[in-house]
N, CA, C and O atoms as a GROMACS GRO file, in nm:
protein
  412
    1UNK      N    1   6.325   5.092  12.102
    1UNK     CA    2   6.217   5.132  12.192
    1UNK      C    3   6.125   5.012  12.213
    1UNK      O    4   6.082   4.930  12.132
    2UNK      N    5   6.108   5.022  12.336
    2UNK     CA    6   6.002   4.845  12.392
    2UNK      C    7   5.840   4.917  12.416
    2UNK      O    8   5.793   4.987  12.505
    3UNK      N    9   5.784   4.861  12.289
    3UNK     CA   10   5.639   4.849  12.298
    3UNK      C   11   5.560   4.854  12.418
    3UNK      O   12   5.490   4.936  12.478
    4UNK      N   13   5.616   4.684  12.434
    4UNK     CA   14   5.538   4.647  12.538
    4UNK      C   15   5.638   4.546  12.664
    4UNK      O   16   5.748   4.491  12.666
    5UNK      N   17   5.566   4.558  12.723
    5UNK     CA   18   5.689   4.466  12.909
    5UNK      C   19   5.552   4.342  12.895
    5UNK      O   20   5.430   4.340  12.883
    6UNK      N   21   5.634   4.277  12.903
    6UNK     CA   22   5.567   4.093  12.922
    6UNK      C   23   5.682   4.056  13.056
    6UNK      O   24   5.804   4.066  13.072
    7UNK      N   25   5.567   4.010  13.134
    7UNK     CA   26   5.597   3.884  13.294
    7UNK      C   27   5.558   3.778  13.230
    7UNK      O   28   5.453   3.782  13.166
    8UNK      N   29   5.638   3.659  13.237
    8UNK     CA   30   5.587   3.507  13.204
    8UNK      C   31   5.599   3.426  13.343
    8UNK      O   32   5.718   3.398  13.353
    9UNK      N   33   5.536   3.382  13.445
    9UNK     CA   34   5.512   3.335  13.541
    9UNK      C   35   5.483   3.224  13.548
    9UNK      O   36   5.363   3.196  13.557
   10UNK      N   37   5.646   3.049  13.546
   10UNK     CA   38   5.647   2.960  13.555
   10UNK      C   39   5.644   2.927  13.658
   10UNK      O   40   5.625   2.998  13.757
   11UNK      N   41   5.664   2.809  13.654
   11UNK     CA   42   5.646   2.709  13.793
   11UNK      C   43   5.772   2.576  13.764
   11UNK      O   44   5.760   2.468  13.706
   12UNK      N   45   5.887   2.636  13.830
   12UNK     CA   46   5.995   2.571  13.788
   12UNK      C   47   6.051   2.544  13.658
   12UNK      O   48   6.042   2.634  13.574
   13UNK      N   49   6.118   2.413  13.622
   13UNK     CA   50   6.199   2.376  13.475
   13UNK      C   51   6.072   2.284  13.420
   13UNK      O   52   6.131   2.192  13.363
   14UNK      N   53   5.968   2.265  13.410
   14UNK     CA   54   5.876   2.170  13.369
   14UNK      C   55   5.859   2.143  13.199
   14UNK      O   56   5.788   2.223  13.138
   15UNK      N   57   5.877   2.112  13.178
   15UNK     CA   58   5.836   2.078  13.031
   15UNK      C   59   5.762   2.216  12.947
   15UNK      O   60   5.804   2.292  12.859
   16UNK      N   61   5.632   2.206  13.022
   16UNK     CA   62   5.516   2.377  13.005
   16UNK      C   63   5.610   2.497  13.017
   16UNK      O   64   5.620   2.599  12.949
   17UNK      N   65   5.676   2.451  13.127
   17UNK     CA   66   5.733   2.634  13.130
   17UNK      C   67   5.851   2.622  13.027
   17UNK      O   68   5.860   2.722  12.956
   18UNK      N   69   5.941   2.527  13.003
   18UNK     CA   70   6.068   2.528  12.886
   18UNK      C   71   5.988   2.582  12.751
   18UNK      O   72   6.032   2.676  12.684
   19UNK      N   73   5.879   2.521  12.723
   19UNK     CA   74   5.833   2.523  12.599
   19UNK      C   75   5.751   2.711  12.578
   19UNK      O   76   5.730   2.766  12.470
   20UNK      N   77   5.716   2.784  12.747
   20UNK     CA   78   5.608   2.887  12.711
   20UNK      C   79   5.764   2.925  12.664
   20UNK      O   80   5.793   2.937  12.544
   21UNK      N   81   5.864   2.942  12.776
   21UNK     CA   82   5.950   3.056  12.763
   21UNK      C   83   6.039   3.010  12.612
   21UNK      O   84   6.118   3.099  12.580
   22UNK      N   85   6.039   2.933  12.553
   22UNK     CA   86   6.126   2.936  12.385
   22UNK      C   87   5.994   2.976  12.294
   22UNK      O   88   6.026   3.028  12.187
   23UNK      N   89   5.864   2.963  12.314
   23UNK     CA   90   5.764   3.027  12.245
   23UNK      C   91   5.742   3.154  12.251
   23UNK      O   92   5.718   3.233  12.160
   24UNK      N   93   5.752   3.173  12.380
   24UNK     CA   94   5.768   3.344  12.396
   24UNK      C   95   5.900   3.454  12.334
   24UNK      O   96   5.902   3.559  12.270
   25UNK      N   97   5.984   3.378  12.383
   25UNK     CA   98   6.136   3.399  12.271
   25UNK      C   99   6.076   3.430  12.161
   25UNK      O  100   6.019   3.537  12.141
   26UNK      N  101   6.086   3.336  12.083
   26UNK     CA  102   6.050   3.290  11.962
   26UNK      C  103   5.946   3.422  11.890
   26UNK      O  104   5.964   3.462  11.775
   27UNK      N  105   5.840   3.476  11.984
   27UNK     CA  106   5.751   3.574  11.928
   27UNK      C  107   5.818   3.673  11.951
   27UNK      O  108   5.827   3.746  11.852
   28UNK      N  109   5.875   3.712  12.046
   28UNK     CA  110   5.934   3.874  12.074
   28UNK      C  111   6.037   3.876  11.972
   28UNK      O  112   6.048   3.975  11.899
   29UNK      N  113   6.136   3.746  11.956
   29UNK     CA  114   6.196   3.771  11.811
   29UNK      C  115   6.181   3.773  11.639
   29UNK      O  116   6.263   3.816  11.558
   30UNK      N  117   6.064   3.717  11.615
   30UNK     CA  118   6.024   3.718  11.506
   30UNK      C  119   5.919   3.821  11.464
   30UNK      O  120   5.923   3.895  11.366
   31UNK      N  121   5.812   3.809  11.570
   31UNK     CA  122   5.667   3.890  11.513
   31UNK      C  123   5.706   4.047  11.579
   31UNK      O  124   5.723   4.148  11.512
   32UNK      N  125   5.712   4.037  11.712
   32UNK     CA  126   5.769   4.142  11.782
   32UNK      C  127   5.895   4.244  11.743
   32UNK      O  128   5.900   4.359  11.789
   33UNK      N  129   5.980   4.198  11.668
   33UNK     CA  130   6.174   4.237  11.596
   33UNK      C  131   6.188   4.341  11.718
   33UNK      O  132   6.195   4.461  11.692
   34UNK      N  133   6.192   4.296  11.853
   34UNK     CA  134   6.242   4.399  11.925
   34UNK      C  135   6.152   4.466  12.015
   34UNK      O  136   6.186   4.487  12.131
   35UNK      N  137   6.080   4.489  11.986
   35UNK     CA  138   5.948   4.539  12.066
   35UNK      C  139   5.888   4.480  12.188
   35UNK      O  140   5.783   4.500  12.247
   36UNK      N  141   5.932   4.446  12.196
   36UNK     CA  142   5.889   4.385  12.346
   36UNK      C  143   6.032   4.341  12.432
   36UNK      O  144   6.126   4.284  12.376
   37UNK      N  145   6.030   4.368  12.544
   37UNK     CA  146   6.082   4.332  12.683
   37UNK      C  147   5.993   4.232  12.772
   37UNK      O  148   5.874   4.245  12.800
   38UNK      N  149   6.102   4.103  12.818
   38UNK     CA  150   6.065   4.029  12.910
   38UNK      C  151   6.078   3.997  13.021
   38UNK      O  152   6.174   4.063  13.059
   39UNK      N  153   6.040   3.934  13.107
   39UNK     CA  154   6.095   3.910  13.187
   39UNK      C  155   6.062   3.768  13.272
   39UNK      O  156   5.948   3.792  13.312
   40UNK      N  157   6.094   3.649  13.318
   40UNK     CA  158   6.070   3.518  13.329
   40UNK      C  159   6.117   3.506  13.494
   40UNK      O  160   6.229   3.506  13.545
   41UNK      N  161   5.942   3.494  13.566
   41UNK     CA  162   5.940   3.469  13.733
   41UNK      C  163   5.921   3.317  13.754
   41UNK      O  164   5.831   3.247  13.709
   42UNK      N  165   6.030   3.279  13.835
   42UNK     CA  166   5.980   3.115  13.878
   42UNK      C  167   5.892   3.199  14.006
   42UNK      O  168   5.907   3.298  14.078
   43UNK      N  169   5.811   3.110  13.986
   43UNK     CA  170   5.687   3.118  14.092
   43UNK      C  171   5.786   3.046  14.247
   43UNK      O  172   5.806   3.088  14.362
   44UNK      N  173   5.826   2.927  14.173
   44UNK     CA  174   5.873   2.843  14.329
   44UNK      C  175   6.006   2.902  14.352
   44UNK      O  176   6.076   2.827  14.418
   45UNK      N  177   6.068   3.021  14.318
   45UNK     CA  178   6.160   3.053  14.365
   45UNK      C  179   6.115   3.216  14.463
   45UNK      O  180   6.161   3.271  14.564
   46UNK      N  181   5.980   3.253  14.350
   46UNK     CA  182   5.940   3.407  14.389
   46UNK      C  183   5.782   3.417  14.460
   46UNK      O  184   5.701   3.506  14.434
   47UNK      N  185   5.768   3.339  14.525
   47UNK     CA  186   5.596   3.288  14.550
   47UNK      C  187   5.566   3.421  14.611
   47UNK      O  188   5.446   3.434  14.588
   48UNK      N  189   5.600   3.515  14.669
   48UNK     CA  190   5.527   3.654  14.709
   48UNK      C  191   5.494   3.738  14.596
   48UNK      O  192   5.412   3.830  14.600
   49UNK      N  193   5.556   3.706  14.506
   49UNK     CA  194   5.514   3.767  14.359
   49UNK      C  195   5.436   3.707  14.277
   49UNK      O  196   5.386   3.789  14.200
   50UNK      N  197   5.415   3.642  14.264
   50UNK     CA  198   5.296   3.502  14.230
   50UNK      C  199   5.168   3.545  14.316
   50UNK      O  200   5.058   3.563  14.263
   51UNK      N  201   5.192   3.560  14.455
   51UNK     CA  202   5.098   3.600  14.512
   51UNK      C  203   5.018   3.742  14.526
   51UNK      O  204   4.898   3.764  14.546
   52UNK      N  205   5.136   3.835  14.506
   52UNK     CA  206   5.134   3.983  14.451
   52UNK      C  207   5.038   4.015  14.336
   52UNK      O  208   4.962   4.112  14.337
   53UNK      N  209   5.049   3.889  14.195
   53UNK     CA  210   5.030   3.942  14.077
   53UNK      C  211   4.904   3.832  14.073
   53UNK      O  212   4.838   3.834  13.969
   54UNK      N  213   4.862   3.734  14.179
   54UNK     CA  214   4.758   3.651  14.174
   54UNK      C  215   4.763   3.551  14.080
   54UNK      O  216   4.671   3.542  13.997
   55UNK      N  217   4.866   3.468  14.079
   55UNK     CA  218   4.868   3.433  13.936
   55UNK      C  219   4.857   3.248  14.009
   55UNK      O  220   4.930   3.196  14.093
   56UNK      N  221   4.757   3.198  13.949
   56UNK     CA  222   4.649   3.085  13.958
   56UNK      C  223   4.736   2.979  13.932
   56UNK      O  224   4.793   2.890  13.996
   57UNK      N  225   4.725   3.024  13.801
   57UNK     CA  226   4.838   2.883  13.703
   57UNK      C  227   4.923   2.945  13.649
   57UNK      O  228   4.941   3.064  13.620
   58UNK      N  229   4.991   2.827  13.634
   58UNK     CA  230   5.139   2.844  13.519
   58UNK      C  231   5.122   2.750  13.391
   58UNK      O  232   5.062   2.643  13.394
   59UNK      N  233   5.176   2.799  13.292
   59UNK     CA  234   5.258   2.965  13.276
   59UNK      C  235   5.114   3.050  13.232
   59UNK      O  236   5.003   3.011  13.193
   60UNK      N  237   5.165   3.167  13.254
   60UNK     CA  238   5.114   3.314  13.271
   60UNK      C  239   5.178   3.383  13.225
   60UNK      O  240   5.293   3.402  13.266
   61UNK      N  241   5.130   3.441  13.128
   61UNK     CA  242   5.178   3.584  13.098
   61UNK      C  243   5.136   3.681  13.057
   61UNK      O  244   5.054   3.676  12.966
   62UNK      N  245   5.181   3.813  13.116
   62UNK     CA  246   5.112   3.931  13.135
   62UNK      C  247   5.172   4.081  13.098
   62UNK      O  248   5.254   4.147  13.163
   63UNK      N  249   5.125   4.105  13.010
   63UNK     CA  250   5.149   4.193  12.937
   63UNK      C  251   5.147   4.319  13.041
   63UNK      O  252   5.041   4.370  13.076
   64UNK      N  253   5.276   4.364  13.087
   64UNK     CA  254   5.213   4.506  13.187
   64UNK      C  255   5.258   4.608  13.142
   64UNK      O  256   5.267   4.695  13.228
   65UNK      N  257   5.288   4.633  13.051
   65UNK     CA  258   5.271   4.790  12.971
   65UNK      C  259   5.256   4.779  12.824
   65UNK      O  260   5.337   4.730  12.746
   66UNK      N  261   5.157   4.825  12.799
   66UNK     CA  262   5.112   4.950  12.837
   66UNK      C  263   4.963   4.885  12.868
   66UNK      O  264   4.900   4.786  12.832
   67UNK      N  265   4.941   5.010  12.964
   67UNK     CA  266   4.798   4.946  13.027
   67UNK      C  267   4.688   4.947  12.950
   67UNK      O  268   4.671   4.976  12.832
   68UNK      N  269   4.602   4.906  13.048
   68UNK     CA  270   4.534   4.787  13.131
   68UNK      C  271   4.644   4.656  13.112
   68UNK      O  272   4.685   4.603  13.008
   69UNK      N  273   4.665   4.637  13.208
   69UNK     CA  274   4.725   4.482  13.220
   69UNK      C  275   4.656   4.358  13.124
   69UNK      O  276   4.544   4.403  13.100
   70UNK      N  277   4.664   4.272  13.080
   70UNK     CA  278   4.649   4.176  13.036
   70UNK      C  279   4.723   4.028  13.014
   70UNK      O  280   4.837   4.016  12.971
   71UNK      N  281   4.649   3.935  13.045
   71UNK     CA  282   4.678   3.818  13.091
   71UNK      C  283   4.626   3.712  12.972
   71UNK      O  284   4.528   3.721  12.898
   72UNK      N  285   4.732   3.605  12.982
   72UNK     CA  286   4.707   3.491  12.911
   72UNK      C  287   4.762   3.335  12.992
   72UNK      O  288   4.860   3.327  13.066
   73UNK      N  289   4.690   3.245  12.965
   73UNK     CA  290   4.762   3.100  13.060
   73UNK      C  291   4.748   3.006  12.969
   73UNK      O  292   4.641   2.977  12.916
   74UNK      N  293   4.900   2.934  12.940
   74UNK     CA  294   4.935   2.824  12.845
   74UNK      C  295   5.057   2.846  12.777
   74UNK      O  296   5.112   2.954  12.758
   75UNK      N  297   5.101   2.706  12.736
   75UNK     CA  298   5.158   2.716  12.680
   75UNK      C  299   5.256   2.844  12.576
   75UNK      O  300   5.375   2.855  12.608
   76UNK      N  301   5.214   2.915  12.483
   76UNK     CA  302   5.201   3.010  12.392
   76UNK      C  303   5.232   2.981  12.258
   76UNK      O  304   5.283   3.064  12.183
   77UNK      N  305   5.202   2.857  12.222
   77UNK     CA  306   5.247   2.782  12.111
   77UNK      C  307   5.175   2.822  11.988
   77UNK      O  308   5.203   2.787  11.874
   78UNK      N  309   5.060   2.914  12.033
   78UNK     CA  310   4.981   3.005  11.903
   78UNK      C  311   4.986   3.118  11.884
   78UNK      O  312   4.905   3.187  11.946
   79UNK      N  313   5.086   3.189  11.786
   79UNK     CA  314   5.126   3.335  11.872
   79UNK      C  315   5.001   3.430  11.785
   79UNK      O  316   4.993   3.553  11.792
   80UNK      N  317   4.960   3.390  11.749
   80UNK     CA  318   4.818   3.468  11.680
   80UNK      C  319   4.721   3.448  11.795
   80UNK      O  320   4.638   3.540  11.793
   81UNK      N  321   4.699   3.353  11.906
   81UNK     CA  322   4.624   3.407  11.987
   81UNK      C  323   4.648   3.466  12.087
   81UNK      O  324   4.578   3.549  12.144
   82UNK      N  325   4.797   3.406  12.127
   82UNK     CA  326   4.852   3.504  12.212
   82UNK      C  327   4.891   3.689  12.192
   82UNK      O  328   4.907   3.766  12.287
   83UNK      N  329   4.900   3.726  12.044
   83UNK     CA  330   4.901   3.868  11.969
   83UNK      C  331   4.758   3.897  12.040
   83UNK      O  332   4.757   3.971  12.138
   84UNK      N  333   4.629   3.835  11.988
   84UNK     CA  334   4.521   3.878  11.975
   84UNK      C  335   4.475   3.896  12.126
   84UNK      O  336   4.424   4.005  12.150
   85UNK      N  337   4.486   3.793  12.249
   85UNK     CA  338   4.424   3.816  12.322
   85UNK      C  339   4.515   3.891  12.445
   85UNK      O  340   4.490   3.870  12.564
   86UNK      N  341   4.603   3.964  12.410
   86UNK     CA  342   4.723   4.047  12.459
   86UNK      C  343   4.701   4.188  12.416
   86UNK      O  344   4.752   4.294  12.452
   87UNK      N  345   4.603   4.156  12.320
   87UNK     CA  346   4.579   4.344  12.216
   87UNK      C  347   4.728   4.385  12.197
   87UNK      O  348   4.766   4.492  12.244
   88UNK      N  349   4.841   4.276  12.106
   88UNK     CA  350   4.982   4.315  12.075
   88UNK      C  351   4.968   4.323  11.902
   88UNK      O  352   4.937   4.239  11.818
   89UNK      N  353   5.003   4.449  11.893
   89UNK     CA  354   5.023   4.463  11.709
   89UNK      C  355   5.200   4.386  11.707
   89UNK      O  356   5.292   4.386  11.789
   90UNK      N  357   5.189   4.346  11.616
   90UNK     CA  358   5.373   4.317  11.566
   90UNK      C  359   5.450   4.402  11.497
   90UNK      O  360   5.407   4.484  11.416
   91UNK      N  361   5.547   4.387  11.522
   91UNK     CA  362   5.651   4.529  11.524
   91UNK      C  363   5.636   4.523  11.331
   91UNK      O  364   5.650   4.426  11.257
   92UNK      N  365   5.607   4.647  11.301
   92UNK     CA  366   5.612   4.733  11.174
   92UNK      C  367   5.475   4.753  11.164
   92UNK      O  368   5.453   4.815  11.060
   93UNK      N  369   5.328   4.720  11.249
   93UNK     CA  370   5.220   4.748  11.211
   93UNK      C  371   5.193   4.845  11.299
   93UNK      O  372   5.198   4.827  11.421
   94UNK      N  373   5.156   4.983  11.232
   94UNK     CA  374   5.108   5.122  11.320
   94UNK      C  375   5.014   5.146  11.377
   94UNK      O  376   4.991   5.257  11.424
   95UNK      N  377   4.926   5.030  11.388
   95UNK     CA  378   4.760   4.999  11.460
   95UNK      C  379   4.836   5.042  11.616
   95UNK      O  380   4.793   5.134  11.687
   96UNK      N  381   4.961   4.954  11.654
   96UNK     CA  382   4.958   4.922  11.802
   96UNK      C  383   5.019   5.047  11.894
   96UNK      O  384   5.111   5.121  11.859
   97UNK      N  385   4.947   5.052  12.020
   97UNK     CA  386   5.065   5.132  12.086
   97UNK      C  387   5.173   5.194  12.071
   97UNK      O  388   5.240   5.146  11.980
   98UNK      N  389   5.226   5.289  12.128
   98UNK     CA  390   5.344   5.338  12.094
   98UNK      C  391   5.412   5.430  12.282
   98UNK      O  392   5.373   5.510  12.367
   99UNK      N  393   5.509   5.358  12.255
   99UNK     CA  394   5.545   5.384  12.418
   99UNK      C  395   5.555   5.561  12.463
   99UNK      O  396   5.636   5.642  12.417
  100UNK      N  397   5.428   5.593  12.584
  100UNK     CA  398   5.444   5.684  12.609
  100UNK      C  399   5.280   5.781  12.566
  100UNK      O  400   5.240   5.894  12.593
  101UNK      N  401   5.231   5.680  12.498
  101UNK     CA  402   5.072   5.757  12.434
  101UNK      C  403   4.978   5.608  12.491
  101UNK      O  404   5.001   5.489  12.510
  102UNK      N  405   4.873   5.694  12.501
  102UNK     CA  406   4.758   5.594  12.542
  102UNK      C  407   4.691   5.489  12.460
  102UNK      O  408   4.680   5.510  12.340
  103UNK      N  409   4.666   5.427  12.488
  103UNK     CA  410   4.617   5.327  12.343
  103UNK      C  411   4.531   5.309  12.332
  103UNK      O  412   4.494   5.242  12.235
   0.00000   0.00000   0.00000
């Protein structure tokens, strides 16, 4: 069962975006064990969706379920601030969300 849906919104193969999207990996597989679903928009391939979701800079990523939406921009090379300023518990802690109840 997926916690939570994460959009990561690069801007081509750049260095920034190689590094958000293996950091982001990296958390949905370790801190996350499963709990989260992703999904990875090139901006320069999808720019009406970029423009859709307003998204400024790259990388971006945005936590869209469970709501309120929430947003982060950088790298993600600190996954304690990216947990914290995402309001994401890590998979085995019962503080967080639970798909289907309000949070």
């Amino acid at each position: 069962m997926n916690r939570y849906q994460l959009e990561l919104y690069v801007a081509g193969r750049t260095p920034a975006s190689r590094r958000a999207v293996s950091n982001l990996r990296k958390l949905c597989d370790t801190r996350m064990a499963g709990a989260c679903r992703m999904a990875v928009i090139d901006v320069l391939e999808r720019p009406a969706v970029a423009e859709e979701k307003k998204i400024l800079a790259t990388p971006t990523l945005i936590r869209v379920y469970p709501p309120p939406a929430r947003r982060i921009i950088g790298d993600l090379s600190d996954p304690d601030k990216v947990l914290f300023h995402l309001d994401m518990s890590p998979a085995g802690d019962p503080s967080g969300p639970i798909e289907g109840e309000e949070a």
